[in-house]
Every structure is written in structure tokens, then in C-alpha cells.
Backbone bond lengths (Angstrom), bond angles and torsions (degrees), N, CA, C in turn:
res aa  C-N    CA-C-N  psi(-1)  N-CA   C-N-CA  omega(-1)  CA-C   N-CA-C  phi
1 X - - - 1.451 - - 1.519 110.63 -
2 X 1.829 114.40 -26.79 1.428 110.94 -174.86 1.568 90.47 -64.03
3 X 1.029 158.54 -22.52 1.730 139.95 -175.30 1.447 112.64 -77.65
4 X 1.320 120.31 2.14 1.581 125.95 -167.43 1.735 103.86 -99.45
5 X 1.576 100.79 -34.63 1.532 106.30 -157.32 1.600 106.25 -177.14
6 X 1.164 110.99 162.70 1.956 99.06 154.51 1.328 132.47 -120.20
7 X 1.699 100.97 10.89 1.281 109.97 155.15 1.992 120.08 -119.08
8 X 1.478 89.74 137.72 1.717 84.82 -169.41 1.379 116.74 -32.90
9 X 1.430 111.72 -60.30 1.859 96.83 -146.43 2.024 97.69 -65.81
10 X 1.090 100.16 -27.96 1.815 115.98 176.13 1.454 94.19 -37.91
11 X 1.397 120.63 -73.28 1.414 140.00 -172.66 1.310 100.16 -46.17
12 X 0.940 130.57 -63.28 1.477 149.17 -162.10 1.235 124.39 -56.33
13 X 1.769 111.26 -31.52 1.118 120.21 -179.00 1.639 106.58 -116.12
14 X 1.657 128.03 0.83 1.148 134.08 174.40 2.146 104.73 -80.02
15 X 1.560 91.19 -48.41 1.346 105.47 164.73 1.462 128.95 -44.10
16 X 1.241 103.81 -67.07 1.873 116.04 143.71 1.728 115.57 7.37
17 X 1.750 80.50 -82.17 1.632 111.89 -171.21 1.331 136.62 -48.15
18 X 1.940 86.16 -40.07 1.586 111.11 -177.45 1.462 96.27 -69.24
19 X 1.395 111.76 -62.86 1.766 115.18 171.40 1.081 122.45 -9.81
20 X 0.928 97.41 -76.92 2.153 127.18 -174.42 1.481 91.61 -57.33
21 X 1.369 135.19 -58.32 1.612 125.57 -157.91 1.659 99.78 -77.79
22 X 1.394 116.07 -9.56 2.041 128.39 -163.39 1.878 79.43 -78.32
23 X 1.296 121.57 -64.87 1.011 138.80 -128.15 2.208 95.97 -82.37
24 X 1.002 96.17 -39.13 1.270 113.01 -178.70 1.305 120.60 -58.83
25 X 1.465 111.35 -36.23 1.559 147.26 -168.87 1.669 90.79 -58.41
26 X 1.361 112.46 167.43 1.358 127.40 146.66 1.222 118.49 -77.97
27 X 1.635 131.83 148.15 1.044 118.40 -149.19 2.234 101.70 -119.74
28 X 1.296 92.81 113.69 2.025 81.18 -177.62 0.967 107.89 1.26
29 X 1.456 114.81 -93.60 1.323 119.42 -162.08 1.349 124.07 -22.72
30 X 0.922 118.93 -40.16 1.584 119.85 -174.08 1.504 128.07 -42.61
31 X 2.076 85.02 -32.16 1.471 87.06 -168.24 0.963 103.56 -102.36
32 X 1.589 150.46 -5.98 1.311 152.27 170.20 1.751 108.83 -37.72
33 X 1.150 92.82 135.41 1.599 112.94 178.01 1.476 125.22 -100.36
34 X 1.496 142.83 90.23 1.003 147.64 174.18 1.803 100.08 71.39
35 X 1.179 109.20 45.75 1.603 117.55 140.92 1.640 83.35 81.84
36 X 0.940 129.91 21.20 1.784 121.52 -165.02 1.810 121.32 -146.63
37 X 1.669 87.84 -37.71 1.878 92.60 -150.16 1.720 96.68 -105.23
38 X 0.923 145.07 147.92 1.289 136.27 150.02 1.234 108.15 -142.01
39 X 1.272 111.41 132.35 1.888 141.89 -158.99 1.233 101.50 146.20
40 X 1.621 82.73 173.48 1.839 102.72 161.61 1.263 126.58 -44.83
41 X 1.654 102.18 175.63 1.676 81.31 177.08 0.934 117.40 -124.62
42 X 1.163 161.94 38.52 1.873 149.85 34.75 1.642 98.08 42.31
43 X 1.125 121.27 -81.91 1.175 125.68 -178.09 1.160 109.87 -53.72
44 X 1.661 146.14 -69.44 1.435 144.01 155.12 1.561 110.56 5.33
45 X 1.042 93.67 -77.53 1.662 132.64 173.29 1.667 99.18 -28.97
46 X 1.294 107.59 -74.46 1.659 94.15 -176.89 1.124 123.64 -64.42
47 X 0.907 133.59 -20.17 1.453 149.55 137.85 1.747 121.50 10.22
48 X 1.541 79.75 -73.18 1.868 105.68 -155.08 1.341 93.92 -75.42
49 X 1.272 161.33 -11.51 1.443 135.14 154.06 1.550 120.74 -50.76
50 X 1.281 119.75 -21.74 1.443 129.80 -178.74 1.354 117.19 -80.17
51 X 0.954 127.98 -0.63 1.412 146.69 147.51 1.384 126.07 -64.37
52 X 1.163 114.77 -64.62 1.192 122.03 -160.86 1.583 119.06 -57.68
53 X 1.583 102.72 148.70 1.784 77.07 -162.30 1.455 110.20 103.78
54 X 1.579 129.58 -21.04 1.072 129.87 144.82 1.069 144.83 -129.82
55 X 1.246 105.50 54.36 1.409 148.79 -172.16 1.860 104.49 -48.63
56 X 1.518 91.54 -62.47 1.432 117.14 -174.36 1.247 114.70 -75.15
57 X 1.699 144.90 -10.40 1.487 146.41 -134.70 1.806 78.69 -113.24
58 X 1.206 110.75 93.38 1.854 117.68 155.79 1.263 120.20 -41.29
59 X 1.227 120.43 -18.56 1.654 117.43 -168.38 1.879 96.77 -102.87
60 X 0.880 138.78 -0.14 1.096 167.06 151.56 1.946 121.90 -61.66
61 X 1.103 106.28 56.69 1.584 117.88 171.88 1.605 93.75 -6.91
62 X 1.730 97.64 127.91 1.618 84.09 164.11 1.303 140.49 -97.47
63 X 0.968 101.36 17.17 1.645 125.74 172.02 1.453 115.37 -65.47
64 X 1.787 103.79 -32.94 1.362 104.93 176.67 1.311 102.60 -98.43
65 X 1.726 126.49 -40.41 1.311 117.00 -176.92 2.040 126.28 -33.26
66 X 1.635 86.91 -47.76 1.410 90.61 -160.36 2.007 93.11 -100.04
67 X 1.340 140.65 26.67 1.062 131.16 168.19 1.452 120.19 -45.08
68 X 1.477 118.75 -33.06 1.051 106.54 174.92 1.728 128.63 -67.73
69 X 1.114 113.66 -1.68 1.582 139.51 -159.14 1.791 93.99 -62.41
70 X 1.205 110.80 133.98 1.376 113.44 142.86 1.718 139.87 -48.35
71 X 1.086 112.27 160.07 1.439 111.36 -159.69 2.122 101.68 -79.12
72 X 0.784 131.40 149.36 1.430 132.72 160.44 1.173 101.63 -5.83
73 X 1.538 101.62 -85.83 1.442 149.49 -176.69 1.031 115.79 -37.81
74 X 1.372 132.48 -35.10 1.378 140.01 -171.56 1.749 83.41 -102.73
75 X 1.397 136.48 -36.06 1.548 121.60 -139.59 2.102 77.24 -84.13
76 X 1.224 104.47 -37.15 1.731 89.07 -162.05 1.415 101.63 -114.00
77 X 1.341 129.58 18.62 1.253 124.85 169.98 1.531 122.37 47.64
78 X 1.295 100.24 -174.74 1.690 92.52 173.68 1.843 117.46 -123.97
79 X 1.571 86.26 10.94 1.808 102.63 160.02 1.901 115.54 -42.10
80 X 0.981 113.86 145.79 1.406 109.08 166.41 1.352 100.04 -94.04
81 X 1.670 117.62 134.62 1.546 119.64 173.42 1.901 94.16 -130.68
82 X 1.337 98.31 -175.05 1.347 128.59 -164.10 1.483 88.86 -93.59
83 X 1.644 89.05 154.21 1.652 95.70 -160.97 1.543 98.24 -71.42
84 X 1.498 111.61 -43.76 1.333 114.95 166.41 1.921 120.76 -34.14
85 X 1.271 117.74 -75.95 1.205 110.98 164.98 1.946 128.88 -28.12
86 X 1.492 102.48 -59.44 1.590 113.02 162.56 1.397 109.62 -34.74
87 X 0.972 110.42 -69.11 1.547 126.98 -163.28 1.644 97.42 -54.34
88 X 1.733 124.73 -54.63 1.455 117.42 -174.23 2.082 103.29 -63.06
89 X 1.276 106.51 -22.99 1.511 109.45 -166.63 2.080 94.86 -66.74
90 X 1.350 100.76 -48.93 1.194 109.29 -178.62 1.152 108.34 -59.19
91 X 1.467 146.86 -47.21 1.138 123.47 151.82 0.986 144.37 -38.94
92 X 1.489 123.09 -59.89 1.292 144.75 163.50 1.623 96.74 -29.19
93 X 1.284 119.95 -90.27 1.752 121.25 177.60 1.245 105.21 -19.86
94 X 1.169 136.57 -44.41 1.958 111.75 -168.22 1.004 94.21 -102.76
95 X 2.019 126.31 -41.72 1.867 90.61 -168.46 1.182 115.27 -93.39
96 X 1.517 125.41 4.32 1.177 95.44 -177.63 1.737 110.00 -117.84
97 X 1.594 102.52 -19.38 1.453 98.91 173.14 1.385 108.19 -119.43
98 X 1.980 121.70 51.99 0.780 129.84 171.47 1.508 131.51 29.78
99 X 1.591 120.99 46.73 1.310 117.14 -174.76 1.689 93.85 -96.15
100 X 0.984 119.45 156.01 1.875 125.48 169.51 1.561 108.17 -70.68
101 X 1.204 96.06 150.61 1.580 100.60 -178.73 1.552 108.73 -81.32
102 X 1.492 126.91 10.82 1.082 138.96 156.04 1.706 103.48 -72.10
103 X 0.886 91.45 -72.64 1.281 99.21 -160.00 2.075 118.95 -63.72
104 X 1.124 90.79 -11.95 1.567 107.51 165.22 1.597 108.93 -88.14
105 X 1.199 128.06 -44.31 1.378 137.98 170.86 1.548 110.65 -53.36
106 X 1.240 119.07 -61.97 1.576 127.38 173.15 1.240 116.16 -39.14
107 X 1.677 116.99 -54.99 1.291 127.79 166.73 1.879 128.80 -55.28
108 X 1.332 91.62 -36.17 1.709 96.86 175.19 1.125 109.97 -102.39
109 X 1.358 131.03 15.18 1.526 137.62 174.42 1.437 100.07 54.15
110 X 1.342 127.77 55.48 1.397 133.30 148.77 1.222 107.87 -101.11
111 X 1.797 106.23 174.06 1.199 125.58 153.23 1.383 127.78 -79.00
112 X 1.512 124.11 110.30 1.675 111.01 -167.63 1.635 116.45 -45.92
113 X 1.069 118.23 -14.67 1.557 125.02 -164.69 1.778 101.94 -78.40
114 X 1.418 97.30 -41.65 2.020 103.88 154.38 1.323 128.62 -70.76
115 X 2.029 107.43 -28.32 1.781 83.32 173.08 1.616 108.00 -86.49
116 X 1.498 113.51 3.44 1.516 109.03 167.81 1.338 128.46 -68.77
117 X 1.634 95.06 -45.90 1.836 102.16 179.00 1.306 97.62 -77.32
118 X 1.191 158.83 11.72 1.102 148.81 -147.63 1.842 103.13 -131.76
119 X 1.277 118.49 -18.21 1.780 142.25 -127.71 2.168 60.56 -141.21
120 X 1.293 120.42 -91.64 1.650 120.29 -151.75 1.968 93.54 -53.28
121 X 1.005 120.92 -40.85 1.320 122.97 -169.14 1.517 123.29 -45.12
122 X 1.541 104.20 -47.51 1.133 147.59 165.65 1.473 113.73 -51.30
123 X 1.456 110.41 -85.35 1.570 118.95 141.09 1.533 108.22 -0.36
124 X 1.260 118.76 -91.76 1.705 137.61 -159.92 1.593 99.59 -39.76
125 X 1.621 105.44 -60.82 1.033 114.80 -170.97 1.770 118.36 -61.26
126 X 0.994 120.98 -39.32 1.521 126.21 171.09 1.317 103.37 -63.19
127 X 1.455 140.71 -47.99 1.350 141.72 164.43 1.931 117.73 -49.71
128 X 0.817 97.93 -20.55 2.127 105.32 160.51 1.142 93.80 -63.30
């Protein structure tokens, strides 16, 4: 409290203030980038080559593993393709640039329980 003032209630109500103006603020976190980076994003950016290469390391949150990953949006465009094609993209997105089959489902307005059977199907068939 001696950094607020050098008399209590002074302190007391400078303390207050700082609170109230802490709280108001934007908060770090916000700006953190894939659970790891915080800066600009230029800076972010230089970053993501230092990754790569641990794609595969499980102990490795995958939020950071796959940062380098393309966007949804960019991975399946807004081309119309063959269901066949879709279906390899949908693979491709979780195993190889680790997106969740949630989160591929949300995006293509499926049910994840289809980009699953859809992801094992695929699977099966490469295993023939």
C-alpha cells in the first residue's frame, strides 16, 4: 500500500483506482497467438518456422504443433469439388494438419460423427 500513498485511506483509494483502471484494460491474453506467441503479427509470423518438424511430438499442445496450418477456409476454399475430393480434404485437415473433426465439421456444416465415419472409411480403405 506504501506505493499508493503514505497515508492509509490516500493508499486505499489510489489502490481502488489502479484496480478499476487494471480491470478496464484489455487483458494479455487476448492477444496471445496459438497458446505460445505474444506480439505482433509480423513478429508471430517469424516465429512459425521453428515449429515445424514437430508436427508429430504428442507432448506438444496441438495448438502449437500445427500453427503453421492453413486456415479452414483457405484449406477447402470455396471451389465446388467432388464429394470424393471433400472427403480426401477432410482427411487431410485432421491427420495431417491436425485440425479436430469438430472443428472441420463446424466449418462444413456437418455433423462431426460424419467427418469421423467419413475420416475411418477412408482409413479402412487405404489399409486394403
Amino acid at each position: 500500500m506504501g506505493q499508493f500513498g503514505s497515508r492509509r485511506r490516500e493508499a486505499e483509494r489510489r489502490y481502488r483506482e489502479f484496480v478499476e483502471a487494471g480491470r478496464r484494460e484489455k487483458r494479455i491474453w487476448e492477444k496471445v497467438q496459438h497458446q505460445s506467441i505474444l506480439g505482433e503479427e509480423d513478429f508471430a509470423e517469424a516465429l512459425k518456422g521453428y515449429v515445424k518438424g514437430y508436427e508429430e511430438i504428442q507432448e506438444i499442445p496441438r495448438k502449437q504443433r500445427f500453427m503453421n496450418r492453413m486456415s479452414l477456409e483457405n484449406f477447402f476454399g470455396d471451389a465446388k469439388v467432388s464429394k470424393k475430393e471433400r472427403n480426401e480434404k477432410i482427411r487431410s485437415a485432421n491427420q495431417e494438419h491436425g485440425y479436430t473433426q469438430k472443428e472441420i465439421a463446424d466449418y462444413l456444416g456437418m455433423h462431426y460423427s460424419t467427418v469421423s465415419r467419413l475420416i475411418n472409411l477412408k482409413n479402412k480403405k487405404r489399409a486394403k
